[in-house]
DRENGUSE-549558 format. One record per residue: z, y, x of N, C-alpha, C, O in turn; residue number from 1; residue in three letters. Coordinates in steps of 0.2 Angstrom, whole numbers, plus 5000, padded with zeros to 4 digits. Layout:
REM DRENGUSE-549558
<torgu n_pz="Z" n_py="Y" n_px="X" ca_pz="Z" ca_py="Y" ca_px="X" c_pz="Z" c_py="Y" c_px="X" o_pz="Z" o_py="Y" o_px="X" num="NUM" residu="ALA"/>
...
This chain:
REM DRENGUSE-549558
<torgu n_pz="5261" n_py="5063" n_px="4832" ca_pz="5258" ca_py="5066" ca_px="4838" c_pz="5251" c_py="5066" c_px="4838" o_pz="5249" o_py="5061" o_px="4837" num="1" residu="UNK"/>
<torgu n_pz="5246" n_py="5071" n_px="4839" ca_pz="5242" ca_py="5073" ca_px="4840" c_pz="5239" c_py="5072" c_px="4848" o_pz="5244" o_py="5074" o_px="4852" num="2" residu="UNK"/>
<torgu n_pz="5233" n_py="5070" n_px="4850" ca_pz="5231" ca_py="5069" ca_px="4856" c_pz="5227" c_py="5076" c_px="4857" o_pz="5223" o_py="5078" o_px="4853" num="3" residu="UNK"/>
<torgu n_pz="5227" n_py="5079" n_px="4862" ca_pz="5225" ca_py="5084" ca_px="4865" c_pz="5221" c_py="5084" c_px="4872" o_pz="5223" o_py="5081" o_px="4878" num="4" residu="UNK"/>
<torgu n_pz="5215" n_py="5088" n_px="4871" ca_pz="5208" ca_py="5087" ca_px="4876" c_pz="5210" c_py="5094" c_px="4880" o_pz="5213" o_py="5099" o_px="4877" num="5" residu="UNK"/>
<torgu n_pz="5209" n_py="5092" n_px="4887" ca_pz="5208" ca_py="5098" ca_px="4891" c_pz="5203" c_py="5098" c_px="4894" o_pz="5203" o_py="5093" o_px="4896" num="6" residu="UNK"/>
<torgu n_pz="5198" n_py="5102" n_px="4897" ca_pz="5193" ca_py="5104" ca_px="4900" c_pz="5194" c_py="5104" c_px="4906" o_pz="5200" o_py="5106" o_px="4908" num="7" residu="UNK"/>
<torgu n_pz="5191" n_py="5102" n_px="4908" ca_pz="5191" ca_py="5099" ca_px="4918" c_pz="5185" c_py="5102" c_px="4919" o_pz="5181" o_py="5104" o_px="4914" num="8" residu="UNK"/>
<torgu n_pz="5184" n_py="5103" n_px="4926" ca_pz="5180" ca_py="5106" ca_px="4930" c_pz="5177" c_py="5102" c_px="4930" o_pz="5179" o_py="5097" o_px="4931" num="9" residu="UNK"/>
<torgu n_pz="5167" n_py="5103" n_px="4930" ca_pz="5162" ca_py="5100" ca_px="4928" c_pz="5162" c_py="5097" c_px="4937" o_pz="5165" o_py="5100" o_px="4941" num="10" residu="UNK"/>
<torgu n_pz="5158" n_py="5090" n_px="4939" ca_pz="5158" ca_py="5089" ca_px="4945" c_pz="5154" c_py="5094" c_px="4944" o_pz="5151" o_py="5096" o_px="4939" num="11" residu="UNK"/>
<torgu n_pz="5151" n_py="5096" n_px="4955" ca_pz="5146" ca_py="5100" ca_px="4955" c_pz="5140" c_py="5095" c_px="4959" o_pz="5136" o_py="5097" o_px="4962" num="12" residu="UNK"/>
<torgu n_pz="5141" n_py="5090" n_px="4959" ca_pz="5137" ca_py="5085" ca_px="4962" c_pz="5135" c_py="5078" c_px="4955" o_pz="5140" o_py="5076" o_px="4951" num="13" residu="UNK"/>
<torgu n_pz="5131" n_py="5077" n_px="4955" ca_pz="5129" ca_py="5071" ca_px="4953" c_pz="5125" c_py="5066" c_px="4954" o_pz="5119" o_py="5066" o_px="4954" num="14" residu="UNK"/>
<torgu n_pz="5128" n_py="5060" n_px="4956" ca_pz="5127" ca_py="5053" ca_px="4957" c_pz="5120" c_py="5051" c_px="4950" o_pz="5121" o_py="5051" o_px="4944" num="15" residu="UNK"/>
<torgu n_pz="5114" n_py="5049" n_px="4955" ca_pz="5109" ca_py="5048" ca_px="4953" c_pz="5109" c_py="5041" c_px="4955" o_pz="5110" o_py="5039" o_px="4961" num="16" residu="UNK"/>
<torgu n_pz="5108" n_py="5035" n_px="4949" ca_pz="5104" ca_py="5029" ca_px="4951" c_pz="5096" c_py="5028" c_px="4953" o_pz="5091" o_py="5029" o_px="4950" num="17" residu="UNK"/>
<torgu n_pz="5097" n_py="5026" n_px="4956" ca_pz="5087" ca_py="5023" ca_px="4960" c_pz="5085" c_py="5022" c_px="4953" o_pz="5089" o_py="5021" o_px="4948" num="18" residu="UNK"/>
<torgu n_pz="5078" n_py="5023" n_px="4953" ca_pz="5074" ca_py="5023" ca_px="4946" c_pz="5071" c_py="5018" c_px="4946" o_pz="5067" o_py="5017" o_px="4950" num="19" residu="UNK"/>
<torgu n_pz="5070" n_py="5011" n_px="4940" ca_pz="5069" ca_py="5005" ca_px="4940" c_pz="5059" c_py="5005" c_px="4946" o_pz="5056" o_py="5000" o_px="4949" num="20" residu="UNK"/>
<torgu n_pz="5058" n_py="5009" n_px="4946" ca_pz="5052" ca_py="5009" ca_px="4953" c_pz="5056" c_py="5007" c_px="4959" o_pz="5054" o_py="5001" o_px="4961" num="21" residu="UNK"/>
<torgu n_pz="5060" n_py="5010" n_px="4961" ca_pz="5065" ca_py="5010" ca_px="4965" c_pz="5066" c_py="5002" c_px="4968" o_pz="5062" o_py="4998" o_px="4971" num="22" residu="UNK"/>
<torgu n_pz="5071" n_py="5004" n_px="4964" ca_pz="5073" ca_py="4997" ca_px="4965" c_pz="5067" c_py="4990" c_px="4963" o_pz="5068" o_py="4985" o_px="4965" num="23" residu="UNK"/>
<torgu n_pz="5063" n_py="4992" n_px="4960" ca_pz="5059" ca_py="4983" ca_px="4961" c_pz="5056" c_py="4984" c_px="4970" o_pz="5057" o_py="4979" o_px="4974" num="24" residu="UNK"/>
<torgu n_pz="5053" n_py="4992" n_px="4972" ca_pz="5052" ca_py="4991" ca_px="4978" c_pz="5057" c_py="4990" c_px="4983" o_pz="5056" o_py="4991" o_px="4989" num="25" residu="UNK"/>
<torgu n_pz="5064" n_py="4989" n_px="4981" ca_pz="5067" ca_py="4988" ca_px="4986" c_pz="5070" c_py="4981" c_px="4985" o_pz="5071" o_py="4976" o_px="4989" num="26" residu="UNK"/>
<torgu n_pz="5070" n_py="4981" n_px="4980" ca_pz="5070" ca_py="4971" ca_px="4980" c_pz="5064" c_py="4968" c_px="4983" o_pz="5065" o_py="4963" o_px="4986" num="27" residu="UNK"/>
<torgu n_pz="5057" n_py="4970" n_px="4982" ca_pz="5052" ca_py="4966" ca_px="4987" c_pz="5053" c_py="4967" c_px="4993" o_pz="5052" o_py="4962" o_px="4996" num="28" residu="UNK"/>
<torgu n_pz="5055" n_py="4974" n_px="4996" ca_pz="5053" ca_py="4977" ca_px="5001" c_pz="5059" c_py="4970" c_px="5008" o_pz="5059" o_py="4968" o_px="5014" num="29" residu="UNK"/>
<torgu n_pz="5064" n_py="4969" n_px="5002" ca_pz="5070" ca_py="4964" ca_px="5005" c_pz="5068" c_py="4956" c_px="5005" o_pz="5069" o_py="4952" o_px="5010" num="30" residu="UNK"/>
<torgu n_pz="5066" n_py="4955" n_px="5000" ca_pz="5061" ca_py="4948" ca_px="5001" c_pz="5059" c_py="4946" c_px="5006" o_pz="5057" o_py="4950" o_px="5011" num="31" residu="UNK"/>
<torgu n_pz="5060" n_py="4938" n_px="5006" ca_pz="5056" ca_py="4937" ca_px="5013" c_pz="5048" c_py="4936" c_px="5011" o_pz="5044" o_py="4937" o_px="5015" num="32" residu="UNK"/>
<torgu n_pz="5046" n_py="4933" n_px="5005" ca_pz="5041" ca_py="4930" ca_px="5001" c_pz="5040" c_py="4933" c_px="4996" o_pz="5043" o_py="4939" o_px="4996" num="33" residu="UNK"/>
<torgu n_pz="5035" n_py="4931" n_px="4991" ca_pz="5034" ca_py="4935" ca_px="4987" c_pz="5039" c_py="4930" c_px="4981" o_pz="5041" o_py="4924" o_px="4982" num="34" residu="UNK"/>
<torgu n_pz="5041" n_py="4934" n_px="4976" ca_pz="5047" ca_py="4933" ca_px="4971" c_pz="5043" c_py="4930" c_px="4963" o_pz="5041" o_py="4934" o_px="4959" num="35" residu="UNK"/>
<torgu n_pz="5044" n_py="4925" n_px="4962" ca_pz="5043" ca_py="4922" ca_px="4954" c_pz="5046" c_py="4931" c_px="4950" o_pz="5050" o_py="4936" o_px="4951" num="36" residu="UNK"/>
<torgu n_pz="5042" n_py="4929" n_px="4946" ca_pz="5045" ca_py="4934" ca_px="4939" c_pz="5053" c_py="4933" c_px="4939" o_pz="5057" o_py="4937" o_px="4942" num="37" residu="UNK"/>
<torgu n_pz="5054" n_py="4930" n_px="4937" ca_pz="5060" ca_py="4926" ca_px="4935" c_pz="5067" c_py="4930" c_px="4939" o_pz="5072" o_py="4933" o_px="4937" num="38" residu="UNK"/>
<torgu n_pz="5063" n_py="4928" n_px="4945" ca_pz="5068" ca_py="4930" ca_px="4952" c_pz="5069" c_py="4936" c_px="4953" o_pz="5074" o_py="4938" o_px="4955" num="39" residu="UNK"/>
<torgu n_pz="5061" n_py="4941" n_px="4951" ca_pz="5061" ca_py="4947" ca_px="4953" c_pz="5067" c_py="4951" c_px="4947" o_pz="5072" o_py="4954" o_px="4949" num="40" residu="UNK"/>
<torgu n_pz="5066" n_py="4949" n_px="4941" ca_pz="5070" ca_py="4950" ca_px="4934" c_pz="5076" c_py="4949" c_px="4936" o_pz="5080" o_py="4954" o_px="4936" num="41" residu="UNK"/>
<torgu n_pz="5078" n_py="4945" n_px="4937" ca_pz="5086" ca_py="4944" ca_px="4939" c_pz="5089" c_py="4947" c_px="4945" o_pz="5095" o_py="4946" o_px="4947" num="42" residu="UNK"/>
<torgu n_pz="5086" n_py="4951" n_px="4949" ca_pz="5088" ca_py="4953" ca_px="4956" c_pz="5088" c_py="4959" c_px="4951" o_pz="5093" o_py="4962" o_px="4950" num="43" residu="UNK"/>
<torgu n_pz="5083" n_py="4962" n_px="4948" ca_pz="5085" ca_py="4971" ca_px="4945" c_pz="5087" c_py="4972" c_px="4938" o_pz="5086" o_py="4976" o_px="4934" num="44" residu="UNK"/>
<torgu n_pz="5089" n_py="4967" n_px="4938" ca_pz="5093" ca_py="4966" ca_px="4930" c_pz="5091" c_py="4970" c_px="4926" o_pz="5093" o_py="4975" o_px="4925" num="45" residu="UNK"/>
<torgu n_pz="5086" n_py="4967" n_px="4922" ca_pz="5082" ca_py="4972" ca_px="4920" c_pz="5080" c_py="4967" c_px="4913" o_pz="5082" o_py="4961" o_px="4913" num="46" residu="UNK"/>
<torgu n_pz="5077" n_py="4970" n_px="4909" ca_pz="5073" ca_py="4965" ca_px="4903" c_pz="5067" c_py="4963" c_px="4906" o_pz="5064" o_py="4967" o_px="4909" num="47" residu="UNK"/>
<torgu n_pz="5065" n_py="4957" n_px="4904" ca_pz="5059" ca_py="4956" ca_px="4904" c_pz="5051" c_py="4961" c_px="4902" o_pz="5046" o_py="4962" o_px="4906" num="48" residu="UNK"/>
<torgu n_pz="5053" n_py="4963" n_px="4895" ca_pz="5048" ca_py="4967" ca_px="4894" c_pz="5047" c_py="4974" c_px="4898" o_pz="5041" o_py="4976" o_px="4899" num="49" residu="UNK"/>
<torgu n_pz="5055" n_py="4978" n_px="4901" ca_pz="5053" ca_py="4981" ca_px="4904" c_pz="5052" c_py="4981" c_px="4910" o_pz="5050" o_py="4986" o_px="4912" num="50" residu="UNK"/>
<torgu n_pz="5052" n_py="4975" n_px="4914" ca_pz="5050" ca_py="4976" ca_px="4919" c_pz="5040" c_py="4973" c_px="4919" o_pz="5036" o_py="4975" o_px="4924" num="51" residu="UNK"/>
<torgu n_pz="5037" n_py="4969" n_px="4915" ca_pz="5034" ca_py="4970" ca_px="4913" c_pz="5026" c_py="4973" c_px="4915" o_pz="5021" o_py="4972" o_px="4918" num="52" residu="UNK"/>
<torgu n_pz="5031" n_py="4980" n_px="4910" ca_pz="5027" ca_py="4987" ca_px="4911" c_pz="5026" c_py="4989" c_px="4917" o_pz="5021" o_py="4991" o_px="4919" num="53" residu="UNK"/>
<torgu n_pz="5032" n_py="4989" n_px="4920" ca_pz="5033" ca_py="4993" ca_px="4927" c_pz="5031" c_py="4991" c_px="4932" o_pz="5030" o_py="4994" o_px="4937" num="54" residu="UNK"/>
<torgu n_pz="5028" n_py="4982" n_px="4932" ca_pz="5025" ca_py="4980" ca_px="4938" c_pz="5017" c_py="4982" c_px="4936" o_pz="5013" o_py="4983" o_px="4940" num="55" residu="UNK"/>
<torgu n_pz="5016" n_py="4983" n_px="4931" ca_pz="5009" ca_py="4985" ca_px="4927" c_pz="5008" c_py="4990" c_px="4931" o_pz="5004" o_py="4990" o_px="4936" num="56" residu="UNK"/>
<torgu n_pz="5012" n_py="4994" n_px="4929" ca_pz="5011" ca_py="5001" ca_px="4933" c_pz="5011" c_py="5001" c_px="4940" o_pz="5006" o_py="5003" o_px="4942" num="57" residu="UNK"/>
<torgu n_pz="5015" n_py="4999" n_px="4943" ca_pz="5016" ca_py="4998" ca_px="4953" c_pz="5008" c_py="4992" c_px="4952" o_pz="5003" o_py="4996" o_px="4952" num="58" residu="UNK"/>
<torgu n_pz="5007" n_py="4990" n_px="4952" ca_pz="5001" ca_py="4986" ca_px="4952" c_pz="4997" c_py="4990" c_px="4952" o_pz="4993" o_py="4990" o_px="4957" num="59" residu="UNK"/>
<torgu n_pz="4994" n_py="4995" n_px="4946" ca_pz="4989" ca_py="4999" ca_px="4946" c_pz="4986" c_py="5003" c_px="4949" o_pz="4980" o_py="5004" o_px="4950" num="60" residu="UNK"/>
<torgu n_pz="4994" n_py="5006" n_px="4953" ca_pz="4995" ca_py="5011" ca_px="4960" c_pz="4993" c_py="5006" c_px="4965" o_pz="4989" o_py="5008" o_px="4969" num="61" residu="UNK"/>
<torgu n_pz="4994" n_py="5002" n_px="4965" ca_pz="4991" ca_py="4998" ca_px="4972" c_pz="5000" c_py="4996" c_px="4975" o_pz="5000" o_py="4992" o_px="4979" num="62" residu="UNK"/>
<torgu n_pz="5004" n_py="4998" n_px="4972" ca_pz="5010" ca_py="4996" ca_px="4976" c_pz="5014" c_py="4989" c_px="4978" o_pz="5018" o_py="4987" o_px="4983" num="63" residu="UNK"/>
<torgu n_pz="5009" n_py="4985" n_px="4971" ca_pz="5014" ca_py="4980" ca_px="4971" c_pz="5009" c_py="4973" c_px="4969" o_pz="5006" o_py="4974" o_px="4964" num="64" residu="UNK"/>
<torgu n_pz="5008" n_py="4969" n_px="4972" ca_pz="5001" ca_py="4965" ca_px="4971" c_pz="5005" c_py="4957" c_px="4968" o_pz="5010" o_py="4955" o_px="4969" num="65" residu="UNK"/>
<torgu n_pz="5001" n_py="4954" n_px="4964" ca_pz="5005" ca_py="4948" ca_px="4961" c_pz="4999" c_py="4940" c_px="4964" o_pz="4993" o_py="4939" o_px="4963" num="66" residu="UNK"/>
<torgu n_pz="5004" n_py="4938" n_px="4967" ca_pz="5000" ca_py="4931" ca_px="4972" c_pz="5000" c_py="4925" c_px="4965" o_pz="4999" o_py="4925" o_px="4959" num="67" residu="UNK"/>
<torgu n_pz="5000" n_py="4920" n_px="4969" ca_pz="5001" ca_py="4914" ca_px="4966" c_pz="5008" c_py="4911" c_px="4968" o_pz="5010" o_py="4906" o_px="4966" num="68" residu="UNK"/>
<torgu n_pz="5011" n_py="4914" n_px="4971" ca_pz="5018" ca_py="4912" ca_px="4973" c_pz="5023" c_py="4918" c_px="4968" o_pz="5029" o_py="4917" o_px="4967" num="69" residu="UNK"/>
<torgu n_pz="5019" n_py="4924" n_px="4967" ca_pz="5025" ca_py="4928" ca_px="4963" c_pz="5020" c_py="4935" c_px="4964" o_pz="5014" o_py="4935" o_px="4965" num="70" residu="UNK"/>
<torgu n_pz="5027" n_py="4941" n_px="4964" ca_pz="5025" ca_py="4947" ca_px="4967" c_pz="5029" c_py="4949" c_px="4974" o_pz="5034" o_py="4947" o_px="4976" num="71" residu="UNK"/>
<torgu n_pz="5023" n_py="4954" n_px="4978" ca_pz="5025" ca_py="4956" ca_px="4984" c_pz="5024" c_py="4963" c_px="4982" o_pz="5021" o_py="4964" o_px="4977" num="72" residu="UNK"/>
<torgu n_pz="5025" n_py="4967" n_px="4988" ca_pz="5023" ca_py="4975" ca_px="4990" c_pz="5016" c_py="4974" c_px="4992" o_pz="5014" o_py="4969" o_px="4996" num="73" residu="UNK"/>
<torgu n_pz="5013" n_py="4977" n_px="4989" ca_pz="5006" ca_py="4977" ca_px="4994" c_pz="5005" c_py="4979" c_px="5002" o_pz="5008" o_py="4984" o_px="5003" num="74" residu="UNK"/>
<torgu n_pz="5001" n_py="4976" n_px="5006" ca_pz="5001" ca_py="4980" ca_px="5013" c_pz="4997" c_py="4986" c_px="5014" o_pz="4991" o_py="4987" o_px="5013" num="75" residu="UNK"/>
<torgu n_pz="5001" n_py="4990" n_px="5018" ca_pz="4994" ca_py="4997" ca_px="5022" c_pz="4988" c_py="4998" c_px="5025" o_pz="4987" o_py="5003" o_px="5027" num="76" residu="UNK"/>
């Protein structure tokens, strides 16, 4: 017996995941403090190295400021 594929109707909507930006600003934004590396990594499950870069970036923009206690959002 032979397994046989059939063609289904494409969805016409697609389920997008938040974009690792996203989500770091919404795990800070939920924070009550500012978060260890550590903490921040394990909350968006993420690699170290990539998350990294990305706080590099949100930093750069002003979005995301790094204390002596961790990282927070920057203020307005």
């Amino acid at each position: 017996m032979a397994l046989a594929l059939e063609v289904a109707e494409q969805a016409t909507t697609a389920v997008t995941a938040p974009s690792l930006d996203e989500r770091i600003t919404t795990v800070l934004a939920e924070a009550q403090d500012a978060l260890p590396f550590a903490d921040l990594r394990a909350r968006c499950r993420v690699r170290a190295a990539t998350l990294h870069e990305r706080i590099g970036v949100l930093a750069a923009a002003g979005r995301v400021v790094k204390t002596a206690d961790g990282y927070r959002l920057s203020t307005p």
